[in-house]
C-alpha positions in Angstrom: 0.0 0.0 0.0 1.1 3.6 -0.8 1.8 6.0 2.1 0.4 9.3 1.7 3.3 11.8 2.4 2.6 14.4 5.5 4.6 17.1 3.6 2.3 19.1 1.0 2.6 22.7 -0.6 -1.1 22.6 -1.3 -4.3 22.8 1.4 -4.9 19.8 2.9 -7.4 17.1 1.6 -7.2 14.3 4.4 -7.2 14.3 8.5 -3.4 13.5 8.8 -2.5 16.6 6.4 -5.0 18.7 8.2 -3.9 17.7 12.1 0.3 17.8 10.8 0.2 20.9 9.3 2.0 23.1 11.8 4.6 20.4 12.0 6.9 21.6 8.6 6.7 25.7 9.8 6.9 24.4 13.7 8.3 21.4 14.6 9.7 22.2 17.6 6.7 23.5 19.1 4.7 21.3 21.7 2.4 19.6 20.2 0.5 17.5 23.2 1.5 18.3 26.5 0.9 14.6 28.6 1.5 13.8 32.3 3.1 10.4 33.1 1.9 8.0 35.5 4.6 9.6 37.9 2.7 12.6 37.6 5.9 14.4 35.3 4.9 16.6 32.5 6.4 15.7 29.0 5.9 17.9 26.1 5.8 16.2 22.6 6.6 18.3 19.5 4.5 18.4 16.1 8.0 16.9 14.5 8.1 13.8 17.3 4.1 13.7 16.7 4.8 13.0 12.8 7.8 11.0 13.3 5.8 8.7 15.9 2.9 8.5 13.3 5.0 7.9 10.2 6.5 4.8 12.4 3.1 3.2 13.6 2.4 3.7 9.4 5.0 2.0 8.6 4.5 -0.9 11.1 0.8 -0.9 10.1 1.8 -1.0 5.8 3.5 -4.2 6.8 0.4 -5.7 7.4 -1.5 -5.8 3.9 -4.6 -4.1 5.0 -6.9 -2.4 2.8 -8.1 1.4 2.3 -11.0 1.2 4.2 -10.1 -1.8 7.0 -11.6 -0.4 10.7 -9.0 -0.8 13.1 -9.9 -0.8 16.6 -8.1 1.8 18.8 -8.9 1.0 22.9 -7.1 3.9 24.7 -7.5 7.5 26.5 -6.2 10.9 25.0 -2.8 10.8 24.6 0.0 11.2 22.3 0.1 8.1 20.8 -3.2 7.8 20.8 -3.5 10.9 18.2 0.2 9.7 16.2 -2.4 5.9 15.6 -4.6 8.1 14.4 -3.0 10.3 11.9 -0.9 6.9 11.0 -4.3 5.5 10.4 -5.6 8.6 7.7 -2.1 8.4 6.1 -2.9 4.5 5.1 -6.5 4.8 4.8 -7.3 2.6 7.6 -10.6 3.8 9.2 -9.8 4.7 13.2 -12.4 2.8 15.5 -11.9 4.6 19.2 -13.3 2.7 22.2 -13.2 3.3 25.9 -10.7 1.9 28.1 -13.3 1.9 30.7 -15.8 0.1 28.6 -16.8 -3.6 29.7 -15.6 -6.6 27.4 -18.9 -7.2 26.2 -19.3 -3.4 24.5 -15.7 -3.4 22.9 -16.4 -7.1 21.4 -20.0 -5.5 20.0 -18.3 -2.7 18.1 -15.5 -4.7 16.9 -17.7 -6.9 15.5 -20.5 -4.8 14.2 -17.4 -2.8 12.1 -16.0 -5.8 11.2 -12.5 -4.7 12.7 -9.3 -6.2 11.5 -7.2 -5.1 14.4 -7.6 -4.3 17.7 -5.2 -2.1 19.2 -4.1 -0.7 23.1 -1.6 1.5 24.9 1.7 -0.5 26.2 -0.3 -0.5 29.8 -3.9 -1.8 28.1 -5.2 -4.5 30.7 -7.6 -5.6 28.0 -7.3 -9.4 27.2 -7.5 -10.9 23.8 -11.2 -10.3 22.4 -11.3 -12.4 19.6 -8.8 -15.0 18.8 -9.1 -14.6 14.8 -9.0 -11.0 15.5 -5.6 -9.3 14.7 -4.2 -7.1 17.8 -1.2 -5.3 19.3 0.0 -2.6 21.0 1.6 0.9 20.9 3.5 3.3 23.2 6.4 5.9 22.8 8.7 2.7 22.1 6.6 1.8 18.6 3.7 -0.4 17.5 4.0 -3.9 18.2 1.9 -6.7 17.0 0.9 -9.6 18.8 -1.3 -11.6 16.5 -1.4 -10.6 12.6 -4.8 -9.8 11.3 -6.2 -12.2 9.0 -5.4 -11.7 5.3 -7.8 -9.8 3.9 -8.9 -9.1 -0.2 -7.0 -5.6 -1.2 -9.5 -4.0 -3.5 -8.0 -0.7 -3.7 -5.3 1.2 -4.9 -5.5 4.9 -3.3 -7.6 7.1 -0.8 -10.3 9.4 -1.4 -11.7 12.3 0.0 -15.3 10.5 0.8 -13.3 7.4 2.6 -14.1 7.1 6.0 -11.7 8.7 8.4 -13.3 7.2 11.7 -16.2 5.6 12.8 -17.8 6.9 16.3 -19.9 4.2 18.2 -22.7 5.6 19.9 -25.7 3.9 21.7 -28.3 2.5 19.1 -32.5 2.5 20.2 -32.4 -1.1 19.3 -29.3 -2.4 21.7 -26.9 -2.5 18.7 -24.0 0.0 18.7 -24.9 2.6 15.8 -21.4 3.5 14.1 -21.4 7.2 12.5 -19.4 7.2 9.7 -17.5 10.6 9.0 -15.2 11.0 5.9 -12.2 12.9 5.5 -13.9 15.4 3.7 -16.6 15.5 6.1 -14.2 16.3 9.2 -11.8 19.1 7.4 -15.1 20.8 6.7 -16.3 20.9 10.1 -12.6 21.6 10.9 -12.6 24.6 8.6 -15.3 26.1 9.7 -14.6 25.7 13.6 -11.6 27.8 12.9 -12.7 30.7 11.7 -14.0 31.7 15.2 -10.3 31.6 16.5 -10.8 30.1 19.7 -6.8 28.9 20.3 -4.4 30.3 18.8 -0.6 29.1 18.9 0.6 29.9 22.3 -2.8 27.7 23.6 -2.6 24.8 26.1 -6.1 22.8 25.0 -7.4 20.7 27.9 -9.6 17.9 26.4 -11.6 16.1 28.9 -13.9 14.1 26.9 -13.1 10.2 26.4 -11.3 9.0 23.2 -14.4 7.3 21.8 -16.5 10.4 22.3 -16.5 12.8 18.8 -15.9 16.0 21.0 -12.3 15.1 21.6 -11.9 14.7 18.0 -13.1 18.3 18.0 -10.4 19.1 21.0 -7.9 17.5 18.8 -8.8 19.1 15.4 -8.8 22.6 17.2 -5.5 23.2 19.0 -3.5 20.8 16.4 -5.0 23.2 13.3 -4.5 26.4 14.9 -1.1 24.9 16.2 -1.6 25.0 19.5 -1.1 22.2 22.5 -3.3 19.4 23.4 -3.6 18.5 26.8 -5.4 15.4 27.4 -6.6 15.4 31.1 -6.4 12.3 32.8 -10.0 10.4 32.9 -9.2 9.7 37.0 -8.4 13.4 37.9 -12.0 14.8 36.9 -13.5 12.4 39.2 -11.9 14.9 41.9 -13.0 18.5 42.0 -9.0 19.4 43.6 -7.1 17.4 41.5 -8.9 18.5 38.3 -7.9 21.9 39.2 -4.7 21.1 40.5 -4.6 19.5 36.7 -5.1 22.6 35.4 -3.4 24.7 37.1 0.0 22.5 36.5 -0.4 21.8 33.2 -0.9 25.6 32.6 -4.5 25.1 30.2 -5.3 28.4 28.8 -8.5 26.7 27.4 -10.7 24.0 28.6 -13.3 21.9 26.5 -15.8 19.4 27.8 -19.5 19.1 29.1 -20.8 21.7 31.4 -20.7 18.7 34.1 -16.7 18.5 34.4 -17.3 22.2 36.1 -20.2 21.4 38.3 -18.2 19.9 41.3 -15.4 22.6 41.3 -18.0 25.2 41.6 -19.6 23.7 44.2 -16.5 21.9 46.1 -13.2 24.6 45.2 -14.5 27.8 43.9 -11.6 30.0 44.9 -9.4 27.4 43.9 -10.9 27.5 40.1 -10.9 31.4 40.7 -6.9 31.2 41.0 -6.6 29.3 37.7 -5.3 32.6 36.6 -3.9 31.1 32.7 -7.4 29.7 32.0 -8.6 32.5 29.6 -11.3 30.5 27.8 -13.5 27.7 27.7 -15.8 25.6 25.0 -18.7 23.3 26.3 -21.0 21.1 24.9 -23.6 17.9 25.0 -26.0 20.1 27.5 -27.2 23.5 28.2 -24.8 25.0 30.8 -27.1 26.4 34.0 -26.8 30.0 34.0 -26.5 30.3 37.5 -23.1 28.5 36.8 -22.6 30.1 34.4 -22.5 33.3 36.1 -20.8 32.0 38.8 -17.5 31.1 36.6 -17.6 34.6 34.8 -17.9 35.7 38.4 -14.6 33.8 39.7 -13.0 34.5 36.5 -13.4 37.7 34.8 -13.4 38.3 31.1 -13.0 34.7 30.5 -13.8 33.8 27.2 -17.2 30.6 27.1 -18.6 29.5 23.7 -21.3 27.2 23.4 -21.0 24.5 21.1 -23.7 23.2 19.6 -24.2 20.2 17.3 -24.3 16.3 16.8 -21.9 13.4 16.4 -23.4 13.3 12.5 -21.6 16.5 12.2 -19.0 16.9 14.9 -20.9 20.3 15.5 -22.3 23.1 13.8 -22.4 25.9 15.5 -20.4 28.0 18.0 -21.6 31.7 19.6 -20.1 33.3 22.3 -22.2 33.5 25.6 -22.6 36.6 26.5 -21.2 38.6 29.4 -23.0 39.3 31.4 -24.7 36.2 31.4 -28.3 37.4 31.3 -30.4 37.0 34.7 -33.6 35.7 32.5 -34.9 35.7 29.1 -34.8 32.6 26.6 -31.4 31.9 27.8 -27.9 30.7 25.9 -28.6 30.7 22.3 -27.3 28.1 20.2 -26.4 30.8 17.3 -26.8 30.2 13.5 -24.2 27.0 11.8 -20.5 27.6 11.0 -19.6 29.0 7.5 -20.0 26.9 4.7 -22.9 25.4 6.7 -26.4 26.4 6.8 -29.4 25.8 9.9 -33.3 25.5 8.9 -36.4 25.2 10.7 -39.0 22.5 9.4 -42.2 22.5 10.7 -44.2 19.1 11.1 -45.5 19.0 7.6 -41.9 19.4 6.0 -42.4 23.0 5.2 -40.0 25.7 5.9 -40.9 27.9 9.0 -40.3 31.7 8.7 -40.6 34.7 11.4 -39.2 35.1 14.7 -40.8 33.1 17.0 -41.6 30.1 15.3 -41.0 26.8 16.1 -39.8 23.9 14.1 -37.0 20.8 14.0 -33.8 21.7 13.4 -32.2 20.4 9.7 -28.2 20.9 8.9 -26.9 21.4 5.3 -23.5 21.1 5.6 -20.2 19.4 3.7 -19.5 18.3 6.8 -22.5 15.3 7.2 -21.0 11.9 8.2 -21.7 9.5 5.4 -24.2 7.0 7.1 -24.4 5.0 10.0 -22.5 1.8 9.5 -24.3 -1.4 8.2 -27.8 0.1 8.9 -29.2 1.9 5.8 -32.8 2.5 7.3 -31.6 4.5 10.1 -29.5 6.1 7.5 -32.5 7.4 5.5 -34.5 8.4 8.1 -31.4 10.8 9.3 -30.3 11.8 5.8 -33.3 13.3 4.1 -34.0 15.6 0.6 -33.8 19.0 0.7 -37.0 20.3 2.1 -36.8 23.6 0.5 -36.1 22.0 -2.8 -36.1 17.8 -2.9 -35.8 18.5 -7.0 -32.0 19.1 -6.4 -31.0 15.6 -5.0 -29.0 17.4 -2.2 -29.6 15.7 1.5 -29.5 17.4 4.7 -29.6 15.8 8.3 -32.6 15.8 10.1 -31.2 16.8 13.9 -34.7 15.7 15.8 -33.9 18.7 17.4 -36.2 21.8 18.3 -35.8 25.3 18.4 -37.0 28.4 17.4 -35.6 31.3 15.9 -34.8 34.6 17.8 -35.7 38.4 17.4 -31.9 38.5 17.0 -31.7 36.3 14.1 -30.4 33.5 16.4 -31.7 29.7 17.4 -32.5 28.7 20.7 -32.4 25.2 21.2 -35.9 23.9 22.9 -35.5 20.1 23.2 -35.6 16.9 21.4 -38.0 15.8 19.1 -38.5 12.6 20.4 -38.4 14.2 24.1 -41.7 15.3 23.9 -44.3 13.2 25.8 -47.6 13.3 26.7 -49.3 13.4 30.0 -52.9 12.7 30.5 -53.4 13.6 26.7 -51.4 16.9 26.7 -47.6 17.5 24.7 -45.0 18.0 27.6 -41.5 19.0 26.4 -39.1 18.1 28.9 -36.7 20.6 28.5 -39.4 23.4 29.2 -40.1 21.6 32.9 -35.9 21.5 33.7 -35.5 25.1 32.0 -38.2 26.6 34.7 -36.9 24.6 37.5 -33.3 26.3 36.8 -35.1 29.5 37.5 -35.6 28.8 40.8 -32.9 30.2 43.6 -30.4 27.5 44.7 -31.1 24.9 41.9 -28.1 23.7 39.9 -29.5 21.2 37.6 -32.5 19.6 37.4 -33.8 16.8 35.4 -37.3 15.9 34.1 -38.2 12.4 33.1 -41.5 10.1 32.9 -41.3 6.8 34.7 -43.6 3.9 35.5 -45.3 1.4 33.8 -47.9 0.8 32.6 -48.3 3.3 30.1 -51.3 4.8 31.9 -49.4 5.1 35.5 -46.3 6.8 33.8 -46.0 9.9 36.2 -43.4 12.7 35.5 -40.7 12.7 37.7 -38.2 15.6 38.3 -34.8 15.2 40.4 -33.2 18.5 41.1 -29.5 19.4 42.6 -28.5 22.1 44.6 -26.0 24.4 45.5 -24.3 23.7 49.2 -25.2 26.2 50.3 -29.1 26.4 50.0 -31.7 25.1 52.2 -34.4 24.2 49.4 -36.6 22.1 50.4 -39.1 19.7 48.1 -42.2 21.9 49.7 -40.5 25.0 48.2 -39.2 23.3 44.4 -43.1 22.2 44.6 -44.9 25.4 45.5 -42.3 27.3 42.6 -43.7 24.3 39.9 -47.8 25.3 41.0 -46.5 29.3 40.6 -44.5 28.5 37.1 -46.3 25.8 35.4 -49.5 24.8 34.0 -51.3 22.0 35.7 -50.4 19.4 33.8 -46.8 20.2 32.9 -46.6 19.7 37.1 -44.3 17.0 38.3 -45.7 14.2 39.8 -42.7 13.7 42.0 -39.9 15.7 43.1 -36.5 14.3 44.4 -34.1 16.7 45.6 -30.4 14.8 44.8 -26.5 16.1 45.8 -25.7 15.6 42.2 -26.6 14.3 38.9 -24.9 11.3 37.7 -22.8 11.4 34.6 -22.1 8.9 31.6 -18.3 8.6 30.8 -19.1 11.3 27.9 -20.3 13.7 30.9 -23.8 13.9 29.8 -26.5 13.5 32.9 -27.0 9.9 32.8 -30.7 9.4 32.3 -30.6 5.7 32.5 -29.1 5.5 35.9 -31.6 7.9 37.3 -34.1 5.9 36.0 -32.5 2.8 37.4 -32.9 4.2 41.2 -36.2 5.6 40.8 -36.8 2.1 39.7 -34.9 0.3 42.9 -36.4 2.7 45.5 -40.1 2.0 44.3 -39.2 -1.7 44.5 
């Protein structure tokens, strides 16, 4: 197989051009900053990043595989991690990342639903052999080593392409089968593109990524810093489990800009907020996957003045599409954060429930993305495809497709979209439309609450009740009589929760979104 080169006068056309194109102009400068084990810093360069990559390539060419082959990648953030990536794009090999932390059973599921060749882990991996006809190996500072060869597959092509898949991202399917979102090389640089025309880093950044491997939005971490040839600094998954140490993190590794779910800032604010208030580099943070509380919110632009926050907003189908600056202040009321209108080269519209196009401030409708940077399809499942990747609304003549979010919003006197909910998050209770979002949004309102979450439980379908758990600062007394009397003030009858449960804090998935499931899960064991 023919190695791409990783040198190129013109603009590049593939994910390892894109994420090594500082390292001819810069080579020397820090590329991702890691710490060991031992807790010691090490800085590696953009010409050691490109030099580890071109080796794992070379390794990897030795192998026969084909453009195309999914290769399993089992590991945090780190270097090496990012050098098996770009080794992957230069060979055509579409990059499969999986958690570390995930069981057995969900690694072997989206091995086998890719139809990986190889299965890959860091030098320290504790992960045993998944499949014995299963290729594997593993790869450090030291090299790539391979423990068992892949099996010998058919090599039907001759060179990459633009619309080849660059990864695949695993995400939880509706019917218990991982759903793999494809996204092409063109896809990604489009997406990338567009991202950095907002300059959010710039060279002299430190990039903290706090979002899991396997999770698109530390592609997006990666992507940023190395294309505006800045640092990445992957922070360990162990230290944000700590409030302290996540600062201490920080504050160590110098991050001038922090990426990740609003959740990763929810126990510092409530645990060590002078200690995040002395985090005097940190001059800019991104979140994403939730609405960020305002009250939090507030209380970070509080502790740290003039701090740049943008608001990401967008889907693993796209990496993301928009980006918009929250303001500052942070507004005491109104419709809250917006969402803000899609990157350039991307457009956002509002379809009503007939498939029409809806007009005017004010109105309402599910959000649809025309972009160049749409993942391809979901792997090996061409009916959830088409249901996703739909014609053109405004014109299906044309044969262009769009992706139907399932997400609601409406469009601002400023021009702007506000983000309402999910499509599929509406419910009904005792015959009328409740939108979830609406119930946690007016709960956020009142003084003292940090988060709140609204979902219907109970079975059968005519005993579902809606259910609300709510966490609160430390320092507030609310009580359930008080969350409850706010709700009869705030809401109409039936949008009224059934049951309130006040809670010290939300639980997370390993992506730092509120895990739904798990509240669900104790609701279900204390009613047993």
């Amino acid at each position: 197989m023919t190695q791409t080169g990783t040198r190129s006068l013109h603009a590049p056309e593939f994910l390892h051009e894109f994420l090594l194109w500082h390292a001819a102009a810069r080579p020397d400068q820090a590329a991702v900053l890691e710490r060991s084990a031992s807790g010691v810093f090490r800085a590696v360069s953009y010409g050691e990043l490109r030099t580890h990559a071109e080796e794992y390539a070379d390794t990897l060419a030795g192998l026969d595989l084909d453009v195309g082959d999914r290769v399993v990648v089992d590991s945090d953030t780190s270097s090496a991690a990012i050098a098996l990536l770009i080794a992957c794009s230069m060979l055509g090999l579409t990059y499969v990342p999986v958690s570390p932390e995930a069981p057995d059973a969900r690694v072997l599921a989206v091995a086998e639903a890719a139809g990986a060749v190889l299965h890959l882990q860091p030098d320290d991996g504790r992960r045993e052999p998944l499949c014995p006809t299963r290729g594997r190996g593993r790869f450090g500072p030291d090299g790539l080593r391979i423990e068992q060869l892949p099996p010998v597959t058919l090599c039907r092509r001759a060179a990459l392409t633009q619309t080849d898949p660059a990864y695949i991202v695993f995400t939880s399917g509706t019917t218990g089968r991982p759903k793999g979102v494809v996204m092409s090389h063109r896809a990604v640089l489009a997406f990338f593109r567009g991202m950095l025309t907002y300059s959010i880093v710039g060279p002299d950044d430190r990039v903290a990524t706090t979002s899991p491997l396997q999770f698109d939005f530390s592609l997006l971490d990666i992507g940023l810093a190395l294309g505006s040839g800045a640092t990445v600094v992957p922070v360990p998954r162990a230290v944000l489990r700590w409030p302290r140490r996540f600062l201490g993190f920080l504050g160590d590794s110098a991050a001038t800009q922090v990426n990740g779910a609003p959740s990763v800032w929810r126990a510092a604010l409530r645990h060590e907020p002078e200690r995040l208030g002395r985090l005097g580099e940190l001059r800019g943070i991104l979140y994403s996957g939730e609405s960020f509380p305002l009250a939090e919110l507030r209380r970070l632009r509080e502790l740290r003045p003039g701090i740049r926050i943008v608001n990401c907003y967008g889907s693993t189908e796209s990496i993301a599409c928009t980006f918009t600056d929250v303001p500052d202040p942070v507004p005491d009321d109104g419709p809250g954060i917006p969402i803000g209108v899609a990157h350039p080269g991307a457009e956002l519209l509002l379809i009503d429930e007939h498939g029409r196009p809806v007009h005017g401030a004010g109105s309402r409708g599910e959000l649809y993305l025309r972009s160049p940077a749409l993942f391809t399809g979901y792997w090996d499942d061409p009916e959830a495809t088409s249901a996703a990747l739909v014609p053109d609304p405004v014109e299906p003549r044309s044969g262009q497709i769009l992706y139907r979010t399932g997400d609601l919003a409406y469009r601002g006197e400023d021009g702007l979209f506000y983000f309402t909910g999910r499509r599929d998050s509406q419910v009904k209770i005792r015959g009328n439309r409740v939108e979830l979002t609406e119930v946690e949004r007016r709960l956020m309102d009142f003084p003292g609450v940090t988060a709140a979450v609204a979902l219907v439980l109970g079975q059968p379908v005519e005993q579902t009740r809606l259910c609300v758990f709510v966490a609160t600062s430390l320092d507030s007394d609310t009580t359930v009589a008080q969350v409850a009397a706010f709700c009869r003030l705030t809401l109409p009858e039936y949008m009224i929760p059934a049951e309130l449960h006040l809670v010290e804090e939300l639980p997370v998935t390993v992506n730092g979104k509120v895990d739904r499931a798990a509240l669900a899960a104790r609701y279900a064991t204390d009613v047993a």
